[in-house]
C-alpha positions in Angstrom: -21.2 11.5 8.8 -25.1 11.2 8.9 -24.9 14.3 11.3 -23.3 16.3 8.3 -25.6 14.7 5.3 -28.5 15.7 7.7 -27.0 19.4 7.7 -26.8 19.6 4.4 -29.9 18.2 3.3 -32.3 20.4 6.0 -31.6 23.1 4.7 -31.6 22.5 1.0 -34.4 24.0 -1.7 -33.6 23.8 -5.0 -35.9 25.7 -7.6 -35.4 23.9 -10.8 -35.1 20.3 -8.9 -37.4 19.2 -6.3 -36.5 16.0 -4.4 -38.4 14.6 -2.1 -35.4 13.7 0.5 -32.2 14.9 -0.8 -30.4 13.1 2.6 -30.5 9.4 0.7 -30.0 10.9 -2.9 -26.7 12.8 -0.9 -25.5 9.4 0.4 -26.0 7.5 -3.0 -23.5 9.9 -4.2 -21.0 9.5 -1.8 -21.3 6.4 -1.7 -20.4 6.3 -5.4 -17.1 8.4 -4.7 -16.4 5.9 -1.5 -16.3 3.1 -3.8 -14.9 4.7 -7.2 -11.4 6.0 -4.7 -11.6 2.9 -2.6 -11.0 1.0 -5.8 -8.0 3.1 -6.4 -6.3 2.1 -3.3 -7.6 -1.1 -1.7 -5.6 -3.1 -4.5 -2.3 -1.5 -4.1 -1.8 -3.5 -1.2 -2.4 -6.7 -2.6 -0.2 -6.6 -5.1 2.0 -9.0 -3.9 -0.4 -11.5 -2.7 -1.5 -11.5 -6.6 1.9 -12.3 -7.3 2.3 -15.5 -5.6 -1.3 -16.3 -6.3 -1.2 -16.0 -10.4 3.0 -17.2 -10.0 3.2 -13.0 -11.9 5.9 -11.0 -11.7 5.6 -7.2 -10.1 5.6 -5.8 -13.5 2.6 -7.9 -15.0 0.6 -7.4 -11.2 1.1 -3.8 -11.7 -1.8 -4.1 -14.5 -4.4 -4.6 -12.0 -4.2 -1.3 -10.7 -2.6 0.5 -14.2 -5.4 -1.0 -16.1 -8.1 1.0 -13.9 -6.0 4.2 -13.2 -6.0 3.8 -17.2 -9.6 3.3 -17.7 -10.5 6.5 -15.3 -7.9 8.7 -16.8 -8.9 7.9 -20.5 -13.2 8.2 -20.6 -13.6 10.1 -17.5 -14.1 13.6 -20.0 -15.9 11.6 -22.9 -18.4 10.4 -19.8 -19.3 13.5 -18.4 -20.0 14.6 -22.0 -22.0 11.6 -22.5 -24.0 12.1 -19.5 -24.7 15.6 -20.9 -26.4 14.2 -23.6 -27.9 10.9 -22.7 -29.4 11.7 -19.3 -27.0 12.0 -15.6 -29.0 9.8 -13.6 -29.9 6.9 -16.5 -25.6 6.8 -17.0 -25.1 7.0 -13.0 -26.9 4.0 -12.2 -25.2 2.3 -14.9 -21.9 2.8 -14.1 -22.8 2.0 -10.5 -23.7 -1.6 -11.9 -20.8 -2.1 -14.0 -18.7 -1.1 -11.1 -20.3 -4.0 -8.8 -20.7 -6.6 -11.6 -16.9 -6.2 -12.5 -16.0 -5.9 -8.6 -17.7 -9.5 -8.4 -15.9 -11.0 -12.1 -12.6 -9.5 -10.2 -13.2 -11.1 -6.9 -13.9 -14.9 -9.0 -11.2 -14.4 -11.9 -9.4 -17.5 -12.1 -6.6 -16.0 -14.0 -4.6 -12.6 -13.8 -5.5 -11.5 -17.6 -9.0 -12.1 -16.9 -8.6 -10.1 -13.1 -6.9 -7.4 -15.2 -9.4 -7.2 -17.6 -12.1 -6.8 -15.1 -10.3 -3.8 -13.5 -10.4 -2.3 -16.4 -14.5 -2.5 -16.8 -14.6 -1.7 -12.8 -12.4 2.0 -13.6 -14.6 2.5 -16.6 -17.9 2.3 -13.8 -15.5 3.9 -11.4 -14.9 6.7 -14.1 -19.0 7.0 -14.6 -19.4 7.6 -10.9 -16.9 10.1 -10.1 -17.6 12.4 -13.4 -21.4 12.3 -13.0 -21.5 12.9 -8.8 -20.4 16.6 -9.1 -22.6 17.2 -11.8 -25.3 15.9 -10.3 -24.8 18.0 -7.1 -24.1 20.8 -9.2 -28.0 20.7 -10.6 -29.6 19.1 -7.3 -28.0 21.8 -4.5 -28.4 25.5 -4.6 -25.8 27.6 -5.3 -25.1 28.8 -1.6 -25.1 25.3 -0.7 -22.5 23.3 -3.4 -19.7 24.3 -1.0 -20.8 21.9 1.7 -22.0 19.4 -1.0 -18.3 19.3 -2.5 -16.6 19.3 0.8 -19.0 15.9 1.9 -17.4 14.3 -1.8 -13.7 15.7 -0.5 -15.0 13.9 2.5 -15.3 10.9 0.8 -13.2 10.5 -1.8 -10.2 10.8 0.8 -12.0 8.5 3.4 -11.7 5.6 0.8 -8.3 6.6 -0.2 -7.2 6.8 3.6 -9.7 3.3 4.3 -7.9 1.3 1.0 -4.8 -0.4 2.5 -5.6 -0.8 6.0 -9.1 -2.4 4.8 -7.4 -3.9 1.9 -5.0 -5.6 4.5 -7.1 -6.8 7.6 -9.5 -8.5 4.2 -6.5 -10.5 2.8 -5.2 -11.6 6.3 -8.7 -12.8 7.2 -10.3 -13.7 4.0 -8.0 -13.9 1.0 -7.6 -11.5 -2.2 -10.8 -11.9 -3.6 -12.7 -10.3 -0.8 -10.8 -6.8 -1.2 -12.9 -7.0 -4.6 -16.5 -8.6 -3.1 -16.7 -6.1 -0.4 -17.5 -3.5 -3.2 -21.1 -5.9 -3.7 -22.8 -4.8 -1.0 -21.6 -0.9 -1.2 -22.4 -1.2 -4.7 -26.1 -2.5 -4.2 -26.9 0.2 -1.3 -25.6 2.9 -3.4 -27.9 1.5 -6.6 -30.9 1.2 -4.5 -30.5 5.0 -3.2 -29.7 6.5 -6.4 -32.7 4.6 -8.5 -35.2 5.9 -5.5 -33.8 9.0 -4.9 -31.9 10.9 -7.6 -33.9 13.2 -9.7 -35.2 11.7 -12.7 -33.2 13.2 -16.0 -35.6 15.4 -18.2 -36.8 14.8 -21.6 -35.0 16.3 -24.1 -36.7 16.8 -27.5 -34.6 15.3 -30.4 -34.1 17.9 -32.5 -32.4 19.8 -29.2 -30.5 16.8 -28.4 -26.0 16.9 -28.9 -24.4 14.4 -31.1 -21.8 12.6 -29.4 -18.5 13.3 -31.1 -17.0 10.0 -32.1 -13.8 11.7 -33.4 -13.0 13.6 -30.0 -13.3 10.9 -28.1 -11.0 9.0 -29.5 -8.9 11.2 -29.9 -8.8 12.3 -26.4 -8.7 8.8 -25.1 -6.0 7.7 -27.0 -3.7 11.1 -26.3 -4.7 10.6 -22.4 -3.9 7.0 -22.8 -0.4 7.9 -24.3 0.1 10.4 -21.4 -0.6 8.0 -18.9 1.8 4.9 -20.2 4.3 8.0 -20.7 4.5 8.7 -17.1 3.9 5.0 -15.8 6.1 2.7 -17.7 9.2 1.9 -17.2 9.4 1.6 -13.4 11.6 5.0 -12.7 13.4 5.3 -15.8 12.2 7.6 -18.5 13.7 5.2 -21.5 13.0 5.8 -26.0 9.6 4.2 -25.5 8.5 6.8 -22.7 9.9 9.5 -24.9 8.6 8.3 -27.9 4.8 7.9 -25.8 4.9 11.7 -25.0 5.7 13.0 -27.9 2.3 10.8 -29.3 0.3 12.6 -26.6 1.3 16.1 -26.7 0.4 15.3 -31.3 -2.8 13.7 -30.3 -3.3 17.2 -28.2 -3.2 19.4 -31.2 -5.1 16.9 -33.6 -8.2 17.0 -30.8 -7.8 20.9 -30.6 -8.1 20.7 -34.8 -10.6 18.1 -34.5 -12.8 20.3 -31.9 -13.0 23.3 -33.9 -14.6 21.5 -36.8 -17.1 19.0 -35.2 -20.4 20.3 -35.1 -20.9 19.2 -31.2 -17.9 18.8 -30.3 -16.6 16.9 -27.2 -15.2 19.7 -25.5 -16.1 23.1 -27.0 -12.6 25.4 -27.1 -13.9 28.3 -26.2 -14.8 27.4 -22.7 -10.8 27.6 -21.8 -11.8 31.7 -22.7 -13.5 31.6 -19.4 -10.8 32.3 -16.5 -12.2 30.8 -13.7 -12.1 27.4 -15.7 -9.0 27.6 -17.4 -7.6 28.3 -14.2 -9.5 25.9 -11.9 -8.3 23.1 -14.2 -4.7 24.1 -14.3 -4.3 24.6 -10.4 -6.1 21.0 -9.7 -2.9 19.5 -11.7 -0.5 21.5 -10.3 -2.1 21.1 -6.6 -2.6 17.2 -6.7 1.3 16.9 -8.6 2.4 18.1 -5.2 -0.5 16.1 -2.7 1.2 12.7 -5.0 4.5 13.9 -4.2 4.0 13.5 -0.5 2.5 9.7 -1.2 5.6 8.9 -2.8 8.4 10.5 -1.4 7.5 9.9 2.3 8.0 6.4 2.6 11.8 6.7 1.5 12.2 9.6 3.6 10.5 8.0 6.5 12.2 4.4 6.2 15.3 5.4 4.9 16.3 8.9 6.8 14.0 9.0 9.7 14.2 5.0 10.1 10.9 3.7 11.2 9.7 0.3 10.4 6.4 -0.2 8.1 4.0 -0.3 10.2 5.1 3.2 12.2 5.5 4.5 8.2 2.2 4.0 7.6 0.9 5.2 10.9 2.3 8.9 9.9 1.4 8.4 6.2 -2.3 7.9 7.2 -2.3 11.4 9.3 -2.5 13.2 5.8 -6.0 11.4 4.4 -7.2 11.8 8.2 -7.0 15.3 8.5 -8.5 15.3 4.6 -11.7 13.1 6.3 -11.9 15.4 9.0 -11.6 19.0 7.0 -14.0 18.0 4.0 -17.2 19.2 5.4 -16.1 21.7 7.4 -13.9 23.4 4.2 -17.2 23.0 2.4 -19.1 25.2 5.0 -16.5 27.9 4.7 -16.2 27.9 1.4 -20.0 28.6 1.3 -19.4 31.3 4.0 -16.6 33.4 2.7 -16.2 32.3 -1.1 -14.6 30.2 -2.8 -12.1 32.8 -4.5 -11.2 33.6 -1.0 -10.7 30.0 0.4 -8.8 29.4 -2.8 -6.0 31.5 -2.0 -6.0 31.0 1.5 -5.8 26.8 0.6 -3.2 27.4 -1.3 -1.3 29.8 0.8 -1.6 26.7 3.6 -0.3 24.4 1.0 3.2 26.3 0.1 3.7 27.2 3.9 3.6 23.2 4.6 5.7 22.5 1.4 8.5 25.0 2.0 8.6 23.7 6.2 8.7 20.8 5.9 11.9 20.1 4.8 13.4 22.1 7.7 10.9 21.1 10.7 11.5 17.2 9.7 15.0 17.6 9.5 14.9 19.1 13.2 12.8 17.8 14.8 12.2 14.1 13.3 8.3 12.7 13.1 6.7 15.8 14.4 8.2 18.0 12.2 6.6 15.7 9.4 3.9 15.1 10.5 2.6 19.1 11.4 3.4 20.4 7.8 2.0 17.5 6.2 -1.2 18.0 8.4 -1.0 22.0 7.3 -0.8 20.9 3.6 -3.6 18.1 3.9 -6.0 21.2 5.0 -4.9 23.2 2.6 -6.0 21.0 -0.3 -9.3 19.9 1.0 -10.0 23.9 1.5 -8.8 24.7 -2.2 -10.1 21.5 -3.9 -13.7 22.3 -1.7 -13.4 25.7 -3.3 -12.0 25.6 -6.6 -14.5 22.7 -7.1 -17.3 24.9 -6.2 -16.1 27.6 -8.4 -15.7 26.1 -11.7 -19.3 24.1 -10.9 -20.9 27.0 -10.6 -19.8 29.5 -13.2 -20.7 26.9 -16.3 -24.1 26.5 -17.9 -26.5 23.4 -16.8 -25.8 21.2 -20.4 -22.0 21.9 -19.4 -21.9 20.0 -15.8 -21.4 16.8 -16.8 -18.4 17.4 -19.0 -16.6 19.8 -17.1 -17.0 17.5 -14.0 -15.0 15.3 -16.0 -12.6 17.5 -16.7 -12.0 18.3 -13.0 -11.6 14.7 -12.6 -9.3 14.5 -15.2 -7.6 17.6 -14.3 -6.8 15.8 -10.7 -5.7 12.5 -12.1 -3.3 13.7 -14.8 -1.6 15.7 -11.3 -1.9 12.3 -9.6 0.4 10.6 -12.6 2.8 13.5 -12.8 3.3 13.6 -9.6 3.7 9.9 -9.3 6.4 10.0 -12.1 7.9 13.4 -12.6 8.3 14.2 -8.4 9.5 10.9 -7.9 12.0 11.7 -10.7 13.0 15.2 -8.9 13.3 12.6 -5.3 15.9 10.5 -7.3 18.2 13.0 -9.0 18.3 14.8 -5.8 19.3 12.1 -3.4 22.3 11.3 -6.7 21.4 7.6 -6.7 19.5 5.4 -8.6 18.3 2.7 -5.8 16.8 4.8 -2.9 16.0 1.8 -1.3 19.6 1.5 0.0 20.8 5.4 -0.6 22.4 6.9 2.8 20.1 8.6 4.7 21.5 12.0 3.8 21.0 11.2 0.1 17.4 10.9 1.2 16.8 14.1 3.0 18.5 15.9 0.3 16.4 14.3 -2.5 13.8 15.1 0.4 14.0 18.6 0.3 14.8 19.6 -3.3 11.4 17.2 -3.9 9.3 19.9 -1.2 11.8 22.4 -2.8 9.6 22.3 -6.3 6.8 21.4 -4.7 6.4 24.9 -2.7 7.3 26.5 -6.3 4.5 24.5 -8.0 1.9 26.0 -5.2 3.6 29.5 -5.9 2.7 28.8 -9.5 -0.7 28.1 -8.7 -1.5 31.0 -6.6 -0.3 33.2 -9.6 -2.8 31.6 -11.7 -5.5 32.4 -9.2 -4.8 35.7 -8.8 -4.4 36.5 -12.4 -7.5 34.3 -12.9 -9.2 36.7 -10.3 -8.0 39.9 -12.1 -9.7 38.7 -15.3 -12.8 38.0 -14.0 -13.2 41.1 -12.6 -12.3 43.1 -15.9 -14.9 41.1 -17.4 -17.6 41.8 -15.0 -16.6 45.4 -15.0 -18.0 46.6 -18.6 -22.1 44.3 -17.5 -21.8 46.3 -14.0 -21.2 49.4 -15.3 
């Protein structure tokens, strides 16, 4: 990992932004993803241990890692906005802090509202971090050189989500709960030190040239995301009046922000922008792509345990191949991204992606574990090519006062495809395997529900590679008329 930061950092120049060693400034920010998708994952595995040690039920537990998934999914646009405005590095460094302080008030709570609560500060820092990395890379790299930079946060972000559980677990055998929440203090403080030495200091901007944050949008936006979110989560696999009742909120709250938008002076997200193809559709194929990546997270424990019938600990062995070969392609994706383009890599991402979706229902079926585990290794490469690329396009076709926002968005973009996948494939899993407890469904049910799951899940990459090519074809008209 050093190896590659030194790569990267060697060879950078940046015109507008001159940092005196961008190899620390490049590890501050990965750090910052580290922890921000290590906090995603690391307390999923001790849910149960909360449990017994608050005498909770599942259901109230599940609000330790809801209440931070929520937290993320609700201010991570308003933040990259804010960042915009206020200054990128002056927000970074606090949300870095908030993240450690409520790391520490998680690690001592002495009861589960107060453990809950303290998630819900930690995903607000965790938000700060991952909507103001990108940005900053996008104004501290040059242009031939963000590929490599967004492949290193790939890198990272699916290091801690790989790292989470089996971390999460040797900590609570050896130490208890509350360590899987201090560990984050001495992350925290390395990644503070780096980014207050090394990241570029924000520039002055004159008042009268300065945004006003809009109030309105934001909470409007936060409270439609929020609806979204408890939409899709609640209810623990069934889709009851309450669900419905949350979704139809959301999709109102998205046409009063759209109304609201057009008539704020500064608005929170300026509409016009979804005019510009390569956004629109870099947004739009994050969801979609992630929706599927989730699907493979929650469909492949059934499948495993319940068709294939390995125990736990060989279902997480093949589980943890897919966030490997993520760690392992980040970089490298990066560096051909930067090489060839990331229209290019885009297609050929997502070409990998529906050829592991639409085998893997027949390899597995054949040939057992292997036949898993290769197309899930060919889809796992796929996405960390496309998300190195589409990442680098959309950072780099948007003006400088736009990064911080739109960074937000990308994040946004990939957690609302985490919470449909979560919920909607999951969904597709169960009404194909025609039961409602796939914990004891016959292990035909399960490879059926298996592969109408991978099914949709090659027609949602299908879907996706239309938008990129139509996406493509616009870009081109426009740039056609300023050539000529």
């Amino acid at each position: 990992m050093k190896s590659k930061l030194a790569a990267i950092a060697d060879a950078v120049t940046d015109g507008e932004v001159h940092l005196p060693s961008l190899r620390p400034a490049l590890v501050s920010l990965s750090l910052s993803m580290l922890l921000s998708s290590l906090g995603t994952s690391i307390a999923n595995v001790g849910l149960p241990t909360l449990a017994q040690a608050f005498t909770a039920s599942f259901q109230e537990v599940q609000w330790v890692v809801l209440a931070y998934l929520l937290a993320i999914t609700t201010l991570i646009v308003s933040i990259g906005r804010l960042g915009d405005i206020a200054g990128r590095r002056r927000l970074l460094l606090a949300g870095i802090f908030l993240f450690t302080a409520a790391s520490v008030v998680c690690g001592v709570a002495s009861t589960l509202w107060l453990l809950i609560a303290a998630r819900a500060a930690q995903g607000l820092g965790a938000a700060i971090m991952m909507a103001l990395t990108m940005a900053i890379v996008g104004e501290t790299v040059p242009k031939e050189k963000t590929g490599s930079a967004m492949g290193l946060l790939g890198t990272m972000s699916a290091i801690g989500t790989a790292l989470g559980p089996s971390l999460g677990g040797v900590l609570i055998a050896g130490f208890g709960w509350r360590s899987i929440f201090f560990i984050n203090l001495p992350l925290g403080l390395l990644a503070l030190f780096l980014a207050y030495r090394y990241l570029p200091v924000d520039r002055p901007v004159a008042k009268a040239d300065r945004a006003h944050f809009d109030n309105l949008g934001t909470l409007l936006l936060a409270l439609t995301l929020a609806a979204y979110a408890l939409a899709m989560t609640m209810g623990h696999g069934s889709f009851g009046l309450l669900n419905v009742a949350l979704l139809v909120a959301a999709v109102a709250g998205v046409g009063l922000f759209a109304l609201a938008e057009t008539k704020a002076a500064s608005p929170l997200i300026r509409m016009a922008m979804f005019q510009n193809p390569v956004l629109s559709a870099g947004f739009a194929m994050s969801t979609l792509v992630t929706t599927v990546v989730m699907a493979t997270l929650v469909v492949g424990p059934f499948y495993l345990s319940g068709a294939l019938g390995l125990d736990a600990s060989r279902v997480g062995f093949v589980m943890s191949s897919g966030p490997i070969v993520a760690a392992l392609t980040g970089v490298p994706a990066g560096r051909i991204v930067d090489r060839f383009g990331a229209h290019r890599m885009s297609i050929v991402g997502l070409i990998a992606m529906a050829v592991g979706s639409s085998t893997l229902p027949i390899l597995s079926t054949r040939f057992g574990v292997p036949g898993y585990i290769t197309p899930l290794v060919i889809i796992t490469a796929g996405y960390a090519l496309f998300q190195a690329a589409n990442n680098t396009a959309v950072m780099t076709s948007i003006r400088p006062d736009q990064r911080g926002v739109i960074s937000g968005m990308l994040n946004l973009s990939r957690n609302l495809g985490l919470i449909t996948g979560a919920s909607v494939m999951g969904s597709v899993f169960a009404l194909g395997s025609a039961t409602t407890d796939t914990l004891t469904a016959r292990p035909e049910a399960v490879t059926a529900g298996m592969q109408i799951t991978f099914a949709v899940a090659a027609v949602l990459i299908v879907v996706a590679l239309a938008i990129a090519s139509v996406s493509h074809a616009l870009t081109l008209r426009a740039v056609a008329p300023n050539r000529a």
